[in-house]
C-alpha positions as CSV (number, residue, x, y, z in Angstrom):
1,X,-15.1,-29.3,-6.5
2,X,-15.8,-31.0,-3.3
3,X,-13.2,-30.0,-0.2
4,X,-12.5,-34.0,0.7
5,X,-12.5,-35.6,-3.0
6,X,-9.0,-36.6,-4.3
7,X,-7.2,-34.0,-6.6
8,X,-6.7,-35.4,-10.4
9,X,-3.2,-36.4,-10.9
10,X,-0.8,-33.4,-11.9
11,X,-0.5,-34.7,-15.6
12,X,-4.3,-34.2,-16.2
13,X,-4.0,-30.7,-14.4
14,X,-1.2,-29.7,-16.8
15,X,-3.0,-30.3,-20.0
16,X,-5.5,-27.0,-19.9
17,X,-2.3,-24.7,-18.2
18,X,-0.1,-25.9,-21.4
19,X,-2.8,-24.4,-23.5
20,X,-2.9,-20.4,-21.2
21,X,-0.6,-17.6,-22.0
22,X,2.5,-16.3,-20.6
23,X,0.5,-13.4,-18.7
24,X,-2.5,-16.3,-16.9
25,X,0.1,-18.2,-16.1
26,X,1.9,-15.2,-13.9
27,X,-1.6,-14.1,-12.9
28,X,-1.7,-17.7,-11.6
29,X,1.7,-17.8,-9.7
30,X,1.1,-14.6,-8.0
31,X,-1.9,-16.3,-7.0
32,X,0.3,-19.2,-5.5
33,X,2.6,-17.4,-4.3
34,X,0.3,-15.1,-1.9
35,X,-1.4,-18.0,-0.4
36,X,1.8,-20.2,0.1
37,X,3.1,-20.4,3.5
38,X,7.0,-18.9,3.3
39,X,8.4,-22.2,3.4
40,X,6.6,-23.8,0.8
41,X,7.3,-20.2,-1.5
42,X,11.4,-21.1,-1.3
43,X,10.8,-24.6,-2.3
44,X,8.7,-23.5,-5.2
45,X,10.2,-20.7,-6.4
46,X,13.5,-21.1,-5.2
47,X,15.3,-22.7,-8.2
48,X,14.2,-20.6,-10.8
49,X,14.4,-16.9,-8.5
50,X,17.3,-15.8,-7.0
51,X,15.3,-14.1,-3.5
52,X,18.7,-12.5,-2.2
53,X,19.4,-11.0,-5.7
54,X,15.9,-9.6,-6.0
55,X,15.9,-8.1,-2.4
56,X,19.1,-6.7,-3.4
57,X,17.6,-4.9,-6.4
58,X,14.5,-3.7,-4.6
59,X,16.8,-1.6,-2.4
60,X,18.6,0.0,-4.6
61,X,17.4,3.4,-4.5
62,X,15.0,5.0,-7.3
63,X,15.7,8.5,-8.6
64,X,12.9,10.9,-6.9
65,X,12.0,12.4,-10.4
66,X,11.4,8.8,-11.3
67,X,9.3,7.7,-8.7
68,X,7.2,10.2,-8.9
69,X,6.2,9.7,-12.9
70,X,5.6,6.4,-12.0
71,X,2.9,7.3,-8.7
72,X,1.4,9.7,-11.4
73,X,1.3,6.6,-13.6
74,X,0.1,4.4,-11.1
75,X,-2.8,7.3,-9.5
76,X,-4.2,7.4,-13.1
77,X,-4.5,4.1,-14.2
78,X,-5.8,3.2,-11.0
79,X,-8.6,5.7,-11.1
80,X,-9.0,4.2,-14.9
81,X,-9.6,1.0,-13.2
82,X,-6.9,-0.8,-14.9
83,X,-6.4,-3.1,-11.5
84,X,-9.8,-3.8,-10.9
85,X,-11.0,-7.3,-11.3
86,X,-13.8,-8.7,-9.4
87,X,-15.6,-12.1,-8.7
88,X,-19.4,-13.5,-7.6
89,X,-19.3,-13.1,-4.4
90,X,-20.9,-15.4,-2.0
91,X,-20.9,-16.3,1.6
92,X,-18.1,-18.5,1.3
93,X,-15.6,-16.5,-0.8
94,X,-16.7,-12.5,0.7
95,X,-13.2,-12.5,2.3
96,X,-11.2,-13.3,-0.9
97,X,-9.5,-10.9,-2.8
98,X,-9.1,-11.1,-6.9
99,X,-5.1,-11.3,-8.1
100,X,-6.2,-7.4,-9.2
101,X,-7.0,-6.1,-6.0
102,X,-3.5,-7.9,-4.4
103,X,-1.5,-6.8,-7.1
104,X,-2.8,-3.1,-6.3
105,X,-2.2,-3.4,-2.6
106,X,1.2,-4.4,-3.6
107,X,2.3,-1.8,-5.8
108,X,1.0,0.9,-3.4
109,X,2.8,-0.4,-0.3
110,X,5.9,-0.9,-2.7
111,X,5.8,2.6,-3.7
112,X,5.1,4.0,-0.3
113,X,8.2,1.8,0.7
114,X,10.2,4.0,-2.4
115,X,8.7,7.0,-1.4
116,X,10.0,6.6,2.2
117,X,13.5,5.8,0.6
118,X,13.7,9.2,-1.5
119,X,12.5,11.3,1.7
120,X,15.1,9.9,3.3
121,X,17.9,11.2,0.7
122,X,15.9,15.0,0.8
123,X,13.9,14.9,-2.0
124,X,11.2,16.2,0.0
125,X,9.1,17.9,-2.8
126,X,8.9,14.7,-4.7
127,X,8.3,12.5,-2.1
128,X,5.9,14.6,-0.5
129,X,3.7,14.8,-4.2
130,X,4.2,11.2,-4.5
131,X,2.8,10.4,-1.0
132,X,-0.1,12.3,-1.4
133,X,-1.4,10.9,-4.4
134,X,-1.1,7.4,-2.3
135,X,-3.0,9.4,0.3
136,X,-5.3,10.2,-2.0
137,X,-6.3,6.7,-3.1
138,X,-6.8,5.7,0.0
139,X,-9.0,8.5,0.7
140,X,-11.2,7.9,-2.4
141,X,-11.2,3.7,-1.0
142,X,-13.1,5.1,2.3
143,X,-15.1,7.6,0.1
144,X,-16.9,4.5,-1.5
145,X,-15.0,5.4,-5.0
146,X,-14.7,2.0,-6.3
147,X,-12.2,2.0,-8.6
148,X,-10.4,-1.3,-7.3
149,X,-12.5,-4.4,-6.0
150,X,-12.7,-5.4,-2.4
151,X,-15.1,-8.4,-2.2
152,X,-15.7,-7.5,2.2
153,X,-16.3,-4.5,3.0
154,X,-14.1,-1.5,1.5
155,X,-11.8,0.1,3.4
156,X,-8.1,1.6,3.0
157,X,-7.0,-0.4,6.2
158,X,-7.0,-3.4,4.3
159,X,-4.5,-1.8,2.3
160,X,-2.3,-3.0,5.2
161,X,-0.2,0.3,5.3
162,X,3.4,0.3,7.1
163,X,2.0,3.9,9.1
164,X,5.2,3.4,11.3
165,X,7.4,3.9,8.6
166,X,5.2,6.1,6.2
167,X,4.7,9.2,8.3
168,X,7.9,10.0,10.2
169,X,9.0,10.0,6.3
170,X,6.0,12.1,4.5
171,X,6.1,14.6,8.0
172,X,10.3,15.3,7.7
173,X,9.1,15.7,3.5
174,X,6.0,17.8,4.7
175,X,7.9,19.9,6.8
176,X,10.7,21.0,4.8
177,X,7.6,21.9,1.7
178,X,4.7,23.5,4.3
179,X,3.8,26.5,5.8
180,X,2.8,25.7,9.4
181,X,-0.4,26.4,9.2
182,X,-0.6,23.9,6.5
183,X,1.6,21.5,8.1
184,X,-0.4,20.9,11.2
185,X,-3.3,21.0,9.5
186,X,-2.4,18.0,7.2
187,X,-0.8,16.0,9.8
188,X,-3.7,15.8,12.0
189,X,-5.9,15.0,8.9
190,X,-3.6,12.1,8.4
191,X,-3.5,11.0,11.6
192,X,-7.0,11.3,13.0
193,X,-8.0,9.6,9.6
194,X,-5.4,6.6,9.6
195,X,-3.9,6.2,12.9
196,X,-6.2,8.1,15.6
197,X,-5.6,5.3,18.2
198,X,-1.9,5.8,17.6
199,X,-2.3,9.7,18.2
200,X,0.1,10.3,20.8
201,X,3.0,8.7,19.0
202,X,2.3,10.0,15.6
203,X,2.7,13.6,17.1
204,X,5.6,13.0,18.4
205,X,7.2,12.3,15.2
206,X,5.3,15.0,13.7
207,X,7.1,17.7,16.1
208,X,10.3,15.9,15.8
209,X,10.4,16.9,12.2
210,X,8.6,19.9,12.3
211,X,10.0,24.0,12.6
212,X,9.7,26.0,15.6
213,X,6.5,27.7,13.9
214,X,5.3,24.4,12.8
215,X,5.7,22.8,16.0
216,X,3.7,25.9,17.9
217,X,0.9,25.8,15.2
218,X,0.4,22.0,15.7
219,X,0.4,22.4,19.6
220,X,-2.3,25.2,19.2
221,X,-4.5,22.3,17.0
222,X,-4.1,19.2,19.2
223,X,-5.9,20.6,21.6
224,X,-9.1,20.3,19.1
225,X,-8.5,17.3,17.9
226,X,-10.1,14.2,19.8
227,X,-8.3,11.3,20.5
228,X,-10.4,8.2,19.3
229,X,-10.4,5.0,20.3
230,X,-9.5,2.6,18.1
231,X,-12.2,0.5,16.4
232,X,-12.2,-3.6,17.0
């Protein structure tokens, strides 16, 4: 359809959606509701979802034991490509991404967001498991594993991970489930993979929640680990 010509009247637009199913139509208001500016999302939406209630909800905590059945859940049917829905790609769309590949990119952040929650309350060992297997999705993204679709060019930044949050939580659960050598080892993986150009202040969480042998076997490291600039 042409950018400029006039949009058929909403009673012509409604007959083919009358005749999709419950799950299209969803598919199609996840669509709208990614690409709607905030505003517009509350005037749409608002009537028929309560957005205090549902923020509510999302807060409550989720028991450690279950969050981490459902990463395991989420990790395999990932890697079964059960998200992964691509599209032609062409000059004009390359930076489009399908409803599967936004509905992925939500469910990982969400559970990084849960994972960080049960941390918090000292279930380290199943936060920690959980948070790798994130990890690890990201790292097969880079690898070129293309289990999920990314129209531009692949890449577990456009994963838009909250790093800020995510690693003073998966360093405290690290810590408490590591020996040092192992600890400093990983977190200097994580960083110099994710967050190079933010090196300085990542270690400084990392020896915040680190053990006195901990912190003195990520001090002996650092010093053979390069800072890198951050790409543009």
């Amino acid at each position: 359809m042409a950018r400029h010509q006039p949009l058929p009247n909403w009673e012509k637009v409604s007959r083919p959606l009358k005749r999709l199913n419950k799950d299209a139509l969803i598919e199609m208001l996840g669509l709208a509701y990614d690409v709607l500016p905030r505003t517009k999302i509350i005037e749409v939406f608002g009537e028929y979802v309560d957005f205090d209630a549902v923020a509510e909800k999302s807060r409550k905590s989720i028991s450690a034991k279950r969050l981490l059945e459902t990463v395991q859940q989420f990790h395999a049917d990932s890697l079964k490509e059960r998200y992964r829905q691509d599209f032609n790609v062409n000059s004009k769309n390359y930076r489009e991404m399908s409803e599967g590949t936004r509905g992925w990119i939500r469910e990982v952040n969400r559970l990084f967001e849960q994972s960080v929650q049960v941390a918090g309350k000292g279930h380290h060992r199943q936060a920690r498991e959980a948070m790798d297997l994130l990890f690890d999705l990201l790292r097969r993204i880079d690898d070129g594993q293309d289990f999920i679709f990314f129209a531009d060019e692949a890449g577990s930044w456009q994963v838009g991970v909250e790093y800020e949050k995510v690693f003073p939580a998966y360093f405290a659960a690290l810590a408490a489930t590591a020996n040092a050598t192992e600890y400093a080892d990983r977190v200097l993986e994580l960083i110099m993979k994710y967050e190079s150009y933010n090196r300085d202040k990542h270690l400084k969480s990392a020896r915040r929640a680190a053990g006195p042998e901990q912190r003195a076997a990520l001090k002996d490291r650092e010093v053979v680990a390069p800072k890198r600039r951050r790409m543009a």
